[in-house]
C-alpha positions in Angstrom: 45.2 1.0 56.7 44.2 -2.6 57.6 41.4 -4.3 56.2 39.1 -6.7 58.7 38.5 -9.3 56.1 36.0 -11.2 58.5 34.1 -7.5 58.4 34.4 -7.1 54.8 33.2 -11.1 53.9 30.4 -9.8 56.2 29.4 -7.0 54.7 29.5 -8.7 51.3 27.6 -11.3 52.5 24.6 -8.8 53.6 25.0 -7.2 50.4 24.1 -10.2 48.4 21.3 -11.4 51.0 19.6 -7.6 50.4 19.9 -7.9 46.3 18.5 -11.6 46.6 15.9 -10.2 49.2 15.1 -7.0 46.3 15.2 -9.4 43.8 12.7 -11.8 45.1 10.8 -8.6 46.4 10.6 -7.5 42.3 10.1 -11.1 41.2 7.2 -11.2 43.5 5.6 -7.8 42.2 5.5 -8.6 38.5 2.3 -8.8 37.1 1.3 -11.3 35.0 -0.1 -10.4 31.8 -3.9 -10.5 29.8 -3.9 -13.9 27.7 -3.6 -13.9 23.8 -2.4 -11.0 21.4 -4.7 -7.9 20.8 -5.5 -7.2 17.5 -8.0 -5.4 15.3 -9.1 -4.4 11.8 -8.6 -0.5 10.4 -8.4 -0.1 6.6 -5.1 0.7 5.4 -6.6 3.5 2.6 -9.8 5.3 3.2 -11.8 8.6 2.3 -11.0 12.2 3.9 -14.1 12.5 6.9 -14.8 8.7 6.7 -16.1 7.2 9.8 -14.9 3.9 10.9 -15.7 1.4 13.5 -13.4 -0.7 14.8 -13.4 -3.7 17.4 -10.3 -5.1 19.2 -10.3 -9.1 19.6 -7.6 -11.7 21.0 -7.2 -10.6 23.8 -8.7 -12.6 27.1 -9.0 -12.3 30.9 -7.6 -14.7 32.7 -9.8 -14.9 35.2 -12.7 -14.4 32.7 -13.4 -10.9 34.0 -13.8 -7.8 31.5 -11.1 -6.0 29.9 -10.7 -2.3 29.9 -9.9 -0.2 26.5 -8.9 2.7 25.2 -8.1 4.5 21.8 -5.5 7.3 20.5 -5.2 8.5 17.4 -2.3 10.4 16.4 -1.2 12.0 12.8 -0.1 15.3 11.0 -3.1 17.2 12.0 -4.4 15.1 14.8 -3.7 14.0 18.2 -6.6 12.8 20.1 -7.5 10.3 23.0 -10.9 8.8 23.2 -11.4 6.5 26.1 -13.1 3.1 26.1 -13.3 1.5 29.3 -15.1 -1.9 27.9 -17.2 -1.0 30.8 -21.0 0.3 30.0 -22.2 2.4 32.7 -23.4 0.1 34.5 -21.5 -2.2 34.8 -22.2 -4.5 31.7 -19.0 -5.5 29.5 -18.8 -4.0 26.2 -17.0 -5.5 23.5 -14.6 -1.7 23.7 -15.9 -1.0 19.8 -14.2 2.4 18.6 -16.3 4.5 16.0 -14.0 7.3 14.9 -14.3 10.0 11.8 -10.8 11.0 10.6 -10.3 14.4 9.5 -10.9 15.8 6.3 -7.0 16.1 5.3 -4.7 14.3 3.0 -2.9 12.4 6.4 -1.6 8.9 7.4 -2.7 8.4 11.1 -1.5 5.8 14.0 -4.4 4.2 15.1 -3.7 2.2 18.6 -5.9 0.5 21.0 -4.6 -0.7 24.7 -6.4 -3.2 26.7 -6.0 -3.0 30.4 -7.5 -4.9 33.8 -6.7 -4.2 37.0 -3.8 -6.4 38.0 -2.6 -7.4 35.0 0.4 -6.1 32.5 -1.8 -4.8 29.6 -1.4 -5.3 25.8 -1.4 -2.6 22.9 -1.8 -2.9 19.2 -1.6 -0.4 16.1 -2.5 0.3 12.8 -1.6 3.1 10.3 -4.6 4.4 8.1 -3.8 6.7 4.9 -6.5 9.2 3.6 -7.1 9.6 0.0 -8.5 10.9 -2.8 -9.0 10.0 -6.5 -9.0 12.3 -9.1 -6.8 15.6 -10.2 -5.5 18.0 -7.3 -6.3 14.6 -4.9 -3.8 12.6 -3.5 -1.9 11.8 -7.2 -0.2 15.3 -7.6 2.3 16.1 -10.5 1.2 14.2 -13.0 1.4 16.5 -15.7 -2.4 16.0 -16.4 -4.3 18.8 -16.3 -8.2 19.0 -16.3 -8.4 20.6 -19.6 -6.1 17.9 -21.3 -7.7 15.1 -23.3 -10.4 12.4 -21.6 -13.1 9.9 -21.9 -15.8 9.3 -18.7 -15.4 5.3 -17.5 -17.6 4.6 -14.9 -17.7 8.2 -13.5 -14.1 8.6 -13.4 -11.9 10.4 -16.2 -9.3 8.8 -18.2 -6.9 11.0 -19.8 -4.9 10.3 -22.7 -2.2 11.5 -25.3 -1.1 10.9 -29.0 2.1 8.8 -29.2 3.2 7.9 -32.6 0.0 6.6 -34.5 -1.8 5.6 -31.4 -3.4 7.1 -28.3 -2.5 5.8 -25.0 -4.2 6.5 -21.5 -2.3 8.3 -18.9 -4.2 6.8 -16.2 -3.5 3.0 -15.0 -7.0 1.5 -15.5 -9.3 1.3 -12.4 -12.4 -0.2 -13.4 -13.7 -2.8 -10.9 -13.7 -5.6 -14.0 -11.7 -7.7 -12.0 -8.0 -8.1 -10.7 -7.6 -6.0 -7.2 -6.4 -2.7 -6.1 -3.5 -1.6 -3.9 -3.5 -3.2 -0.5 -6.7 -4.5 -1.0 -8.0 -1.1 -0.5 -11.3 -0.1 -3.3 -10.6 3.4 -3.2 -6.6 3.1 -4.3 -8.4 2.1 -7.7 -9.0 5.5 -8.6 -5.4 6.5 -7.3 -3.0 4.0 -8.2 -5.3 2.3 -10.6 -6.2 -2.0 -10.4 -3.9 -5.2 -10.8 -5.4 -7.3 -13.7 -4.1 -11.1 -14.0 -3.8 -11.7 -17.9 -7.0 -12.6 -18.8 -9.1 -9.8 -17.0 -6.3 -7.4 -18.3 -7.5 -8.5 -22.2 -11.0 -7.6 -21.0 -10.9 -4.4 -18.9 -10.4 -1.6 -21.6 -13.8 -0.1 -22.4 -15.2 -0.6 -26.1 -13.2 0.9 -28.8 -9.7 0.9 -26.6 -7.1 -2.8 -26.3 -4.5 -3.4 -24.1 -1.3 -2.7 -26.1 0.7 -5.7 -27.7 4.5 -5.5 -27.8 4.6 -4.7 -30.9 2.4 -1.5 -30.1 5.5 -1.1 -27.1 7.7 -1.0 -29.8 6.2 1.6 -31.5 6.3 4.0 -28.8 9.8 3.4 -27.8 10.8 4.3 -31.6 8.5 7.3 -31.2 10.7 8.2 -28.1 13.9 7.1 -28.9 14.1 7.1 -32.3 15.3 3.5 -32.6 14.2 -0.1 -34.0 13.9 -2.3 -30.9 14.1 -6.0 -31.5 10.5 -7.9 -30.3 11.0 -8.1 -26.2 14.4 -6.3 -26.6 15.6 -3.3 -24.6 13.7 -0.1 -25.1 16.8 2.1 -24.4 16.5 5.7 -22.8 12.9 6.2 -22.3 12.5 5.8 -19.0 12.7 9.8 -17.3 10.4 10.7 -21.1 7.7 8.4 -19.6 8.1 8.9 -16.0 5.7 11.5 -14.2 7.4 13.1 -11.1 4.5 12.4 -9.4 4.0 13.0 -5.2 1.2 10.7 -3.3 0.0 12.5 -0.5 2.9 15.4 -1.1 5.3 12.5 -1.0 8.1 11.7 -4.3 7.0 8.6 -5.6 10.4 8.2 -7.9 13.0 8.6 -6.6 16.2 10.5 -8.4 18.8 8.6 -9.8 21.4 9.7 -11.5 21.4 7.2 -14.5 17.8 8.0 -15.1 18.6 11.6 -15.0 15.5 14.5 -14.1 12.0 12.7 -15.1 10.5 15.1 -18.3 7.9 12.9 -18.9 7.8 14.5 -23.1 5.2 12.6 -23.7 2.5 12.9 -21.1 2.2 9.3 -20.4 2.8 10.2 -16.5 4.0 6.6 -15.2 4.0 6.0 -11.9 5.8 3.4 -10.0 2.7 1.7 -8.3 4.1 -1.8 -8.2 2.9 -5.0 -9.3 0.5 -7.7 -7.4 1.1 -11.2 -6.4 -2.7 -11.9 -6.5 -3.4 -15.6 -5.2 -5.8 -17.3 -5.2 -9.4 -15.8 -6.4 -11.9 -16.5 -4.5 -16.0 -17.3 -5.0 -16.6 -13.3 -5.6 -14.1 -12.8 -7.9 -11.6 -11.0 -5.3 -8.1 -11.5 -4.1 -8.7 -11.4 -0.7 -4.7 -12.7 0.0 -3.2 -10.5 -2.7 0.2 -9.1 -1.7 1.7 -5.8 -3.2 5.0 -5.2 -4.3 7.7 -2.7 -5.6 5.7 0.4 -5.1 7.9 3.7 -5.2 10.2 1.2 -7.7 8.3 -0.5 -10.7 5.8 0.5 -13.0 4.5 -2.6 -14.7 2.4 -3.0 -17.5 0.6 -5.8 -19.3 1.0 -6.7 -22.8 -1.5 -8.7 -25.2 1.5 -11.1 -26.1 1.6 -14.8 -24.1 4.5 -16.5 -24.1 5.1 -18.7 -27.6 5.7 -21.9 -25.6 5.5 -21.4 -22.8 1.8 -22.0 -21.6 0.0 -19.9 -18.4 2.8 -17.3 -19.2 2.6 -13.8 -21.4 5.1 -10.5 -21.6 4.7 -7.3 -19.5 7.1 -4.4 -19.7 8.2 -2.3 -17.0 10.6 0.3 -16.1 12.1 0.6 -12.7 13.2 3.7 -10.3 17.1 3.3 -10.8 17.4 2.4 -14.7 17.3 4.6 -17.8 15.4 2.0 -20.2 12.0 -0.1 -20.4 12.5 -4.2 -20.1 10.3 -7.0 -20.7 9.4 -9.6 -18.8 7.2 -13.0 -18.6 4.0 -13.0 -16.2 1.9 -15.8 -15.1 -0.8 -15.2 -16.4 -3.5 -15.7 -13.5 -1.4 -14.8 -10.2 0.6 -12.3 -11.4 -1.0 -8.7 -11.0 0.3 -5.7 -13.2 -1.4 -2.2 -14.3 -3.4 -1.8 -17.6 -2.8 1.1 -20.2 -5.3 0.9 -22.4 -4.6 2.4 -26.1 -7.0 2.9 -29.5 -5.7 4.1 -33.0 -5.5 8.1 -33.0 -8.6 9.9 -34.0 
């Protein structure tokens, strides 16, 4: 079969002028997009059934006309729209606030917000919020604390403790608002995870008649464990899964299993959890952290000790056990940015 190549240049000619002509066509039906990046504020960690208002902002019209929005949140137990044009009814612009009560269920939820105007590519933003609840059967499960064991009342919240060699150690990372910062930022993981103390709120924060453990108290309890002398800031070797709680936040494992470590007994009820450490900043005129940064959750717990750092001024010693190893380490800490958790102890009664 011949091939008219005049016919063929032809047709491949008409066959580029039509993709040019459907590519100018699309080109020419993109819509341009709202100015700025939307944005809003939802609190990462809040109370089952709490209410929260929230207001999306930098986002713009370019044109200076209103912007539509609307509002979905999504989770484990919910999925539901609520629609916020920006629009009152008539007519005025609203600022498209969205005033929401979550549901009373342990549940992390996707909070988004979209903006829209007519004409115009719109914009979306989202935020996850947990809920949470302090206390025993609340969002700390498996602990190995039960409500009958052994506690003190600090502030209206219960501290539970055990019997460890000659001393008596708290099971519960200290929460009291005397300082440092919580989790996130967010008040209520103080009663969950417990607070972040820099050094020198850390010396302060136990309530009269308990101290925050030196080394040499760390030593003690390792030997109580382990059964072995432990040079000062040494290696406390194989304690690790006897101190560990397996402990689920929110039904979730917070350790995770490794086989070094071997299954988590926690023998000795002191139910460590791997909450992490803080790098706390700078501390402003209220005494908060407000650009405090978390880190190592679901891999360190970290714990001050009483002991600076012979030499070494600003520092002092925290000891900490990690996910993946079978033994408790020491480590320096500065001693005003560096956030770790607080186990307060007092001599056996």
């Amino acid at each position: 079969m011949k091939i008219n190549i005049h016919k063929l240049l032809i047709a491949l000619a008409v066959g580029i002028l039509a993709a040019s002509s459907c590519k100018k066509e699309e080109e020419a039906t993109v819509t341009p997009s709202l100015e700025g990046a939307l944005t809003f504020h939802a609190p990462a960690f809040i109370k089952p059934g709490e209410t929260v208002s929230m207001t999306p902002k930098g986002i713009e019209h370019p044109e200076g006309k209103g912007v539509g929005f609307y509002w979905k949140v999504s989770g484990e137990k919910s999925d539901t729209t609520r629609l916020e044009n920006g629009l009152s009814p008539d007519g005025k612009e609203s600022d498209g606030t969205f005033v929401y009560t979550f549901p009373d269920s342990l549940a992390v939820y996707t909070v988004t917000c979209y903006a829209f105007a007519e004409g115009y590519t719109g914009s979306s933003s989202s935020k996850y919020v947990t809920t949470v609840k302090p206390g025993l059967n609340g969002s700390l499960t498996n602990t190995g604390i039960r409500a009958n064991d052994s506690h003190v009342d600090i502030d209206g919240q219960d501290y539970y403790y055990t019997k460890i060699g000659s001393l008596e150690w708290m099971r519960n990372n200290l929460g009291v608002r005397k300082g440092g910062a919580p989790y996130d930022n967010a008040d209520i993981m103080s009663d969950v995870f417990g607070r972040f103390y820099n050094y020198e709120d850390a010396m302060t924060a136990c309530p009269e008649g308990w101290r925050l453990p030196t080394e040499n108290d760390w030593l003690a309890l390792g030997t109580t464990i382990n059964g072995k002398e432990t040079s000062k800031y040494g290696i406390i070797e194989g304690v690790a899964a006897k101190l560990m709680a397996d402990a689920r936040f929110n039904g979730v494992d917070m350790w995770d299993y490794w086989p070094e470590v071997g299954p988590l007994t926690n023998n000795y009820g002191f139910a460590a959890i791997p909450a992490g450490y803080l790098n706390l900043g700078e501390k402003n005129e209220s005494g908060e952290y407000p650009e405090a940064v978390s880190k190592g959750v679901y891999e360190y717990a970290v714990f001050w000790t009483a002991d600076p750092v012979d030499g070494e001024s600003g520092m002092a010693y925290y000891r900490y056990i990690v996910a993946n190893q079978p033994d408790m380490f020491t480590s320096k800490g500065d001693m005003a940015n560096f956030g770790a958790s607080v186990r307060c102890v007092r001599d056996a009664r």
